[in-house]
C-alpha positions as CSV (number, residue, x, y, z in Angstrom):
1,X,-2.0,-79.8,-86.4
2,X,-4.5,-78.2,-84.2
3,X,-2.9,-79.6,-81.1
4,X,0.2,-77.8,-82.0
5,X,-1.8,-74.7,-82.4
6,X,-3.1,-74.8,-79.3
7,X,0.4,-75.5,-77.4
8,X,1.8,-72.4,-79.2
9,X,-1.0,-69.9,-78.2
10,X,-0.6,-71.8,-74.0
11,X,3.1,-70.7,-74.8
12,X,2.5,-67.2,-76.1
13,X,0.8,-66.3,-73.9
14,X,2.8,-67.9,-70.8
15,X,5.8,-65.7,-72.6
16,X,3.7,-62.5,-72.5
17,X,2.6,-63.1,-68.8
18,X,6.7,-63.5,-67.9
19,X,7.5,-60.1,-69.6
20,X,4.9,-58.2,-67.9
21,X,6.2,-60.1,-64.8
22,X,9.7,-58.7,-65.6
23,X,8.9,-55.1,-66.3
24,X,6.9,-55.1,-63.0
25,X,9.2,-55.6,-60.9
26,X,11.6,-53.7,-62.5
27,X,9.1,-50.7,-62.3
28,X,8.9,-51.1,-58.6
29,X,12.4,-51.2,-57.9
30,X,12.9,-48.0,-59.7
31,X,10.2,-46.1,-57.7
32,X,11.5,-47.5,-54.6
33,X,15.1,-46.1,-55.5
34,X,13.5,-42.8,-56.2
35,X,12.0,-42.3,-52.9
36,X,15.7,-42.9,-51.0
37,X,17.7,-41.0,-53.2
38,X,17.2,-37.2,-53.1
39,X,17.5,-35.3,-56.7
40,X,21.1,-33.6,-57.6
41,X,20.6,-29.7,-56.3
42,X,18.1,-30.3,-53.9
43,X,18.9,-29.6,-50.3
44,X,16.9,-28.8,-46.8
45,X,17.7,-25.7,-44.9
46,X,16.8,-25.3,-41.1
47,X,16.2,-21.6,-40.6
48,X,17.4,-20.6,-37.6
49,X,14.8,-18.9,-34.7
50,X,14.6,-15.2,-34.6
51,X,14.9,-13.8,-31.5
52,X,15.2,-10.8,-29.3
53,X,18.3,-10.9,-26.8
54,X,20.3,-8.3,-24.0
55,X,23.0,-9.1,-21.7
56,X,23.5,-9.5,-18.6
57,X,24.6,-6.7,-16.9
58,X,26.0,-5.0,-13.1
59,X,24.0,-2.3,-12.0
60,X,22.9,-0.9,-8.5
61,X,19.4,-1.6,-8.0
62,X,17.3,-0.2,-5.0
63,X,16.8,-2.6,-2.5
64,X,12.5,-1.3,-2.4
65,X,9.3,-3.0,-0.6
66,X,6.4,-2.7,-2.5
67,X,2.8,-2.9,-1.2
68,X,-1.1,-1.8,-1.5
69,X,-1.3,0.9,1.5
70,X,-4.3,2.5,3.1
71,X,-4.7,6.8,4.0
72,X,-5.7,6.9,6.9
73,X,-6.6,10.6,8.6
74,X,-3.8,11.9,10.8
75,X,-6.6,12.8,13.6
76,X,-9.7,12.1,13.5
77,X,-12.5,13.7,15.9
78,X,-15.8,13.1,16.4
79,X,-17.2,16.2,17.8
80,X,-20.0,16.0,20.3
81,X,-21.9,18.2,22.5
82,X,-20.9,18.5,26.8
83,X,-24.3,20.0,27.7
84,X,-27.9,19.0,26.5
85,X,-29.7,21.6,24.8
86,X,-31.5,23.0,21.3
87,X,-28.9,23.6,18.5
88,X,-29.6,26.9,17.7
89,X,-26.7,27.5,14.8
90,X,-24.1,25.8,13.0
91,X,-21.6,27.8,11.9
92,X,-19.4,26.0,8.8
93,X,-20.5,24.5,5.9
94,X,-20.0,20.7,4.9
95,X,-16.8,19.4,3.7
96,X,-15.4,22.9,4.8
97,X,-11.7,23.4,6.1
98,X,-11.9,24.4,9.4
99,X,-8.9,25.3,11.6
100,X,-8.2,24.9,15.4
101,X,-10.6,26.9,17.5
102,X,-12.4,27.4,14.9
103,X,-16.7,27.9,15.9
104,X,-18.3,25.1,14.6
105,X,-22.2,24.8,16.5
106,X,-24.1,27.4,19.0
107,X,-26.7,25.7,21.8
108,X,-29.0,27.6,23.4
109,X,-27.4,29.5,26.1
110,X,-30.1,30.8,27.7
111,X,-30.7,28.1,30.6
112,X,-26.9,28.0,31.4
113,X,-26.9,32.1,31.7
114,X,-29.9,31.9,33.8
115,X,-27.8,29.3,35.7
116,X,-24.8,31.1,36.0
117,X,-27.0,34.2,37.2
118,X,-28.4,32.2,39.7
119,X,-24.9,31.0,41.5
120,X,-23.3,34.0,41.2
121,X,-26.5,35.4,43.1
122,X,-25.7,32.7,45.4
123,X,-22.2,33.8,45.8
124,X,-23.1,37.1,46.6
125,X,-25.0,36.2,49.1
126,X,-22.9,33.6,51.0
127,X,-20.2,36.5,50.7
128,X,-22.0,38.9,52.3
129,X,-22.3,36.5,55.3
130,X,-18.8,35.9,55.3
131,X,-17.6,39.5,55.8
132,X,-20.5,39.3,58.8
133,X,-19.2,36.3,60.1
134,X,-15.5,38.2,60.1
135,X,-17.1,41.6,62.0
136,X,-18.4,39.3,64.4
137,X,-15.1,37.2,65.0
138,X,-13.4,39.8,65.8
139,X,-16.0,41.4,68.5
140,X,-16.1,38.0,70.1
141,X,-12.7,37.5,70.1
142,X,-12.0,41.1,72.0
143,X,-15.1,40.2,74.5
144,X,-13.7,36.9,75.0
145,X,-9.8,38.6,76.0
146,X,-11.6,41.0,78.4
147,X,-13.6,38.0,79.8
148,X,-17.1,39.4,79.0
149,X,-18.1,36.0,77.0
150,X,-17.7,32.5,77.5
151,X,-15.2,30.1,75.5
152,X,-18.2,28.4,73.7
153,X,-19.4,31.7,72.3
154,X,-16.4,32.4,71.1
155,X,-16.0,29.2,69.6
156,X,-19.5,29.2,67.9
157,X,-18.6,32.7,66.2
158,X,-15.4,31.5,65.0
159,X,-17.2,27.7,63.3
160,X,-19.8,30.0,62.3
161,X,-16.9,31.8,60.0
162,X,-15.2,28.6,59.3
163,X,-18.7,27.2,58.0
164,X,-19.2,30.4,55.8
165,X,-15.9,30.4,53.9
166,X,-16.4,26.5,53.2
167,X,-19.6,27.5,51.5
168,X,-18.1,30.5,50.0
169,X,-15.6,28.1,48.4
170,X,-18.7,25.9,47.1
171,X,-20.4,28.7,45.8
172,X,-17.6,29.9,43.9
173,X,-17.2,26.3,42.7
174,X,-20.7,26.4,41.3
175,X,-20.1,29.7,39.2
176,X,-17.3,27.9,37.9
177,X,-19.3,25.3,36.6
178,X,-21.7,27.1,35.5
179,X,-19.3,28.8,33.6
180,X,-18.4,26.2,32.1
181,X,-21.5,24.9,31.1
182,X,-22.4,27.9,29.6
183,X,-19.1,28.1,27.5
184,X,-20.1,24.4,26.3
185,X,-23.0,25.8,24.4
186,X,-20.3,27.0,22.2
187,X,-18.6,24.6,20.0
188,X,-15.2,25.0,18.5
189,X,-13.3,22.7,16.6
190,X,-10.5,20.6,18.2
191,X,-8.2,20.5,15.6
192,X,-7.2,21.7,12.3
193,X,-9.2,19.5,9.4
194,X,-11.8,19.3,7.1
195,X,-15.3,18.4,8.2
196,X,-17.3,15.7,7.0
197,X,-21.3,15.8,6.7
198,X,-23.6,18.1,9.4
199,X,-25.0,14.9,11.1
200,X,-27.8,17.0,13.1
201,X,-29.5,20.0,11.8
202,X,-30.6,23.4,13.8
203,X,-33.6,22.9,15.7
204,X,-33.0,19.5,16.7
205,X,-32.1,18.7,21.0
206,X,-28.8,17.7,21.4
207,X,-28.1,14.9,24.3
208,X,-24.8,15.7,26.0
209,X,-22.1,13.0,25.0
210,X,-24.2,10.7,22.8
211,X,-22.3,7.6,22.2
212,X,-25.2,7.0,19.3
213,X,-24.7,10.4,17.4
214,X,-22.1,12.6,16.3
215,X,-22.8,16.1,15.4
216,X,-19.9,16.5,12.6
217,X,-16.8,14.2,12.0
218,X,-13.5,16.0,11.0
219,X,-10.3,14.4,9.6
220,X,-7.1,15.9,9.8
221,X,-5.1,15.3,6.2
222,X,-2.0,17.4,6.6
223,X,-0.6,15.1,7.5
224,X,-1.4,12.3,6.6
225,X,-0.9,8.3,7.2
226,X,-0.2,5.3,5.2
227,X,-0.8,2.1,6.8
228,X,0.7,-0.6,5.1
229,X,2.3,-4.6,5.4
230,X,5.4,-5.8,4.9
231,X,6.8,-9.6,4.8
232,X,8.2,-10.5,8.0
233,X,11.5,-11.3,6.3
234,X,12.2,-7.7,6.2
235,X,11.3,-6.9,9.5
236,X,14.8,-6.9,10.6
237,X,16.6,-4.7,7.9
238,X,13.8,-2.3,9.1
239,X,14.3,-1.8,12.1
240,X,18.2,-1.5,11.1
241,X,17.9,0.8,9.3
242,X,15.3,3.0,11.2
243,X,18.4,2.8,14.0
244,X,20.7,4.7,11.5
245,X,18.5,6.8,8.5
246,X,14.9,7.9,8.2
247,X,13.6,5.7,5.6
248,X,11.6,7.3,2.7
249,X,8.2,5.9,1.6
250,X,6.6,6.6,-1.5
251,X,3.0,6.8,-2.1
252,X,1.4,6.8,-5.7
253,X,-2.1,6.8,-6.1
254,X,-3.5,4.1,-8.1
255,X,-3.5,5.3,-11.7
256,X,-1.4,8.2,-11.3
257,X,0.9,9.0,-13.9
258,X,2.2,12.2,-11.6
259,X,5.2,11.9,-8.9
260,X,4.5,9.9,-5.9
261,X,3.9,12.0,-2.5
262,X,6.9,11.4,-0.4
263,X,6.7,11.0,3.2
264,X,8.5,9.0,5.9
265,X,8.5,5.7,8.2
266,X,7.5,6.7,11.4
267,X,5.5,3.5,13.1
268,X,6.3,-0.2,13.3
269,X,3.7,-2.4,15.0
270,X,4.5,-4.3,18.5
271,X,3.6,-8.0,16.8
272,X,4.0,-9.5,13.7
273,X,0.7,-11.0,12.5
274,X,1.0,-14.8,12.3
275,X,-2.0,-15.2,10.1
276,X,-0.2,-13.4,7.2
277,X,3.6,-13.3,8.4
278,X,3.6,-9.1,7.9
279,X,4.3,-6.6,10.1
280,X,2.2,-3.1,10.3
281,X,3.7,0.0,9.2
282,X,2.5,3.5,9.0
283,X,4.5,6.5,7.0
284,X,3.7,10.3,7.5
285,X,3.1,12.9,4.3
286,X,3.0,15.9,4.5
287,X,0.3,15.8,1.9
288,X,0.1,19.7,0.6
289,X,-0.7,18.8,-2.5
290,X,-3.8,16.7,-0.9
291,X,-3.4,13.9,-3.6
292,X,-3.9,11.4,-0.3
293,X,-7.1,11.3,1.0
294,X,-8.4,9.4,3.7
295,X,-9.7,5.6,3.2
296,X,-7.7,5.8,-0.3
297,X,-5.7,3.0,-1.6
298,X,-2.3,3.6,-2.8
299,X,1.0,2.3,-3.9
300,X,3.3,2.2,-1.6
301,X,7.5,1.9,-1.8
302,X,9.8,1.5,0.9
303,X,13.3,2.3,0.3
304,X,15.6,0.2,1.9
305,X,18.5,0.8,0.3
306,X,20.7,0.1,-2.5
307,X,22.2,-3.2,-3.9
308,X,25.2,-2.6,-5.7
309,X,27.0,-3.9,-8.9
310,X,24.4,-6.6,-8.8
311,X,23.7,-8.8,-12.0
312,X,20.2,-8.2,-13.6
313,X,18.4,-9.4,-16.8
314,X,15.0,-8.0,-18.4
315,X,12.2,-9.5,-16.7
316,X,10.6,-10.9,-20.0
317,X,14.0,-13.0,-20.2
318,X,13.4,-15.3,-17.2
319,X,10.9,-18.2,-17.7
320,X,9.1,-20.3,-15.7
321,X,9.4,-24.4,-15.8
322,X,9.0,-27.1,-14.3
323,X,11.8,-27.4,-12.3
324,X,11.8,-23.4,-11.9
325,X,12.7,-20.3,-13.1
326,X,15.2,-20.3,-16.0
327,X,16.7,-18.2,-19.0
328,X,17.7,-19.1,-22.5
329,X,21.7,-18.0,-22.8
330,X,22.9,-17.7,-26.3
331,X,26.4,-19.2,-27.1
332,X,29.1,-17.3,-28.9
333,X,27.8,-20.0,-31.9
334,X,24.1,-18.5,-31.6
335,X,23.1,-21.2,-29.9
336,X,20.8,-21.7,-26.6
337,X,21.7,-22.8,-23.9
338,X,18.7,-23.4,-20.9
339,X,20.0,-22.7,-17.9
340,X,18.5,-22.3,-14.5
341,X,18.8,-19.4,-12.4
342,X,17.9,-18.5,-8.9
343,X,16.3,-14.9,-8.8
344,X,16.1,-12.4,-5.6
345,X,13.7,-9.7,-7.2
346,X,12.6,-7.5,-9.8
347,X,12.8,-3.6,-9.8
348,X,11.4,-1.6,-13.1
349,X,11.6,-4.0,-15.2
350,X,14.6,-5.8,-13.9
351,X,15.0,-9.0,-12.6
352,X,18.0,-9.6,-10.1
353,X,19.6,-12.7,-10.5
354,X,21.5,-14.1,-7.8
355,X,23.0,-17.8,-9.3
356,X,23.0,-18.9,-13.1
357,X,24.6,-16.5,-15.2
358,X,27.5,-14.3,-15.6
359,X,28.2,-10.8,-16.6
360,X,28.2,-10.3,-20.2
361,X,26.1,-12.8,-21.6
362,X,23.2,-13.0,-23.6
363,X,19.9,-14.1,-22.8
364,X,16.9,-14.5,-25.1
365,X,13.7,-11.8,-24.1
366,X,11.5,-12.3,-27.0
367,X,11.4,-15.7,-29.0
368,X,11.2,-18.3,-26.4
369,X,8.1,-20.7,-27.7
370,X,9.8,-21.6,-31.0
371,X,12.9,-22.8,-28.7
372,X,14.7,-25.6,-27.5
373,X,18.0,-26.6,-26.0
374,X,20.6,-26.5,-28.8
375,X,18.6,-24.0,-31.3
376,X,19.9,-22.5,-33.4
377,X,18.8,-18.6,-32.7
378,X,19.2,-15.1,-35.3
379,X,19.2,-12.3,-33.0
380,X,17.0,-9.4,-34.4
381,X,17.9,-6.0,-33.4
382,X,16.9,-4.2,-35.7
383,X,19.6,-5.6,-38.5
384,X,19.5,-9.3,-39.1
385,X,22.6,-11.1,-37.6
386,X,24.9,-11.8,-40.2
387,X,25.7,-16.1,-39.7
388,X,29.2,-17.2,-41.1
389,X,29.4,-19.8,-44.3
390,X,30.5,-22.2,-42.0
391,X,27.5,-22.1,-39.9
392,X,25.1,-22.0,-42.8
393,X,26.3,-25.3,-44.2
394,X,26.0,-26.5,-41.0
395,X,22.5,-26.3,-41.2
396,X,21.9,-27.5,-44.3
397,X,21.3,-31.7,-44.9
398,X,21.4,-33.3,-48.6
């Protein structure tokens, strides 16, 4: 009796094991079809990428160089004194506008006049022989055609003249120079321009043609010079079209909202540098408005030309990769498409494409980090783009 109790709890218990066994795996099976099955009225939809986009468009674009210039002073003078002497006034004041013959400094005159008093005492003199020297040329030569005299005293009188109208010559040669000397005592200025800083002050001894010292430095700046560079790949459309047109330059100082300064090409250098492939080129302003300014940096544009009917895309449209510069194109499906392009320059803004795309087409500007080849884009110009019922359940997966 009590073994057959025992055999019926071993098989009650083996029983209960075998359902929990059952309902187990039954349990697990379930979850497992759960997980691969999605619910009825559930579904997954792929937004599409908002973007910005224009086309592609014709347009005539100006065929421009653009480059960092330098003003440089049309003349420049550095004005020194001829004689040596004691400044005894200056005549201008600093930074001053001065024009051409203008008087800038005074030296001390007064050794130069006593100079010039002394040869033209000289002169008188030597002049006084002279007219002597003729008196008695002409007695000696009467004597000599009524035979009262010899040849050689004849002779004598007339190298005596000879002799005094050589040094009558010199004399007046000296006055001259002293002439001169004295007018060097005045300074005047050169040129029209505007003077720098009084490098020596009144009192001081000048030295005649210091190559240590100046006495005032003035700069001519109307006009006025740009120097600038240009690639050497343009150096032959310039000097095409310098055979035919006067090419304009424009100069904008940096930070300048105003109108550039307009001037002209007037120099091309003899050599092309072969450190930095440029050539040197200098443009003339007429600078009234004296917005250039010696040693000033400036933007500078050389006009060219004009290409026309050329295709061109907003610069923020083209990318860089690696494999080059390329553009998103959106498909008539607002799709993108990445296609690579092959650019010549950009102008305001604008980027002129030479190969890649076509007139009329639409490339993305804003948007381009969320994409990839085959994305599906939602232009957004201001209204959202409105995306057919065939293209929404397109992007929709159970």
């Amino acid at each position: 009796m009590r073994k057959s109790r025992i055999n019926n709890r071993i098989y009650i218990i083996c029983l209960t094991l075998c359902i929990f066994a059952v309902i187990s795996a039954c349990s697990s099976q379930k979850a497992e079809t759960s997980k691969k099955s999605v619910p009825q009225g559930q579904k997954k939809l792929i937004r599409p990428v908002p973007v910005t986009a224009a086309q592609v468009m014709p347009k005539s674009i100006p065929l421009e160089i653009r480059a960092v210039g330098n003003i440089e002073s049309f003349s420049t003078v550095q004005v020194k004194s001829r004689v040596t002497g004691e400044l005894q006034k200056v005549h201008f004041r600093e930074g001053q506008d001065v024009a051409k013959g203008d008087l800038l400094f005074t030296i001390d005159p007064r050794p130069f006049e006593a100079v010039l008093s002394e040869a033209r005492a000289k002169l008188e003199r030597d002049r006084a022989l002279f007219r002597k020297a003729e008196e008695d040329n002409r007695r000696y030569e009467n004597l000599f055609q009524g035979g009262f005299i010899s040849k050689e005293q004849y002779d004598q009188a007339r190298t005596n003249l000879n002799s005094l109208h050589a040094t009558l010559a010199a004399d007046e040669a000296v006055v001259e120079n002293a002439r001169l000397q004295l007018g060097y005592t005045s300074i005047y200025s050169p040129i029209s321009g505007r003077t720098g800083s009084i490098l020596i002050d009144r009192g001081n001894m000048i030295k005649a043609n210091d190559d240590n010292k100046s006495m005032v430095v003035i700069e001519q700046i109307n006009p006025i010079y740009a120097s600038f560079a240009a690639p050497e790949s343009y150096f032959l459309q310039i000097m095409e079209k310098m055979k035919s047109n006067t090419l304009s330059v424009y100069a904008l100082p940096d930070g300048s909202k105003a109108e550039p300064e307009t001037g002209k090409l007037t120099f091309v250098d003899n050599s092309i540098d072969s450190k930095t492939g440029t050539i040197r080129l200098k443009a003339v302003f007429e600078n009234k408005s004296r917005r250039l300014w010696p040693g000033q940096f400036v933007n500078i544009t050389l006009v060219l030309g004009k290409l026309q009917n050329v295709l061109t895309v907003p610069s923020q449209a083209v990318q860089t990769g690696a494999n080059g510069i390329f553009v998103f194109v959106i498909s008539a499906e607002n799709t993108v498409e990445l296609r690579m392009i092959e650019a010549l320059f950009s102008h305001d803004g604008e980027t002129v494409i030479e190969k890649g795309v076509s007139s009329g087409e639409k490339v993305v500007t804003d948007g381009h980090i969320r994409l990839i080849p085959g994305a599906v884009v939602e232009i957004m110009d201001g209204q959202k783009s409105q995306l057919s019922s065939a293209q929404n359940e397109n992007k929709e997966v159970r």
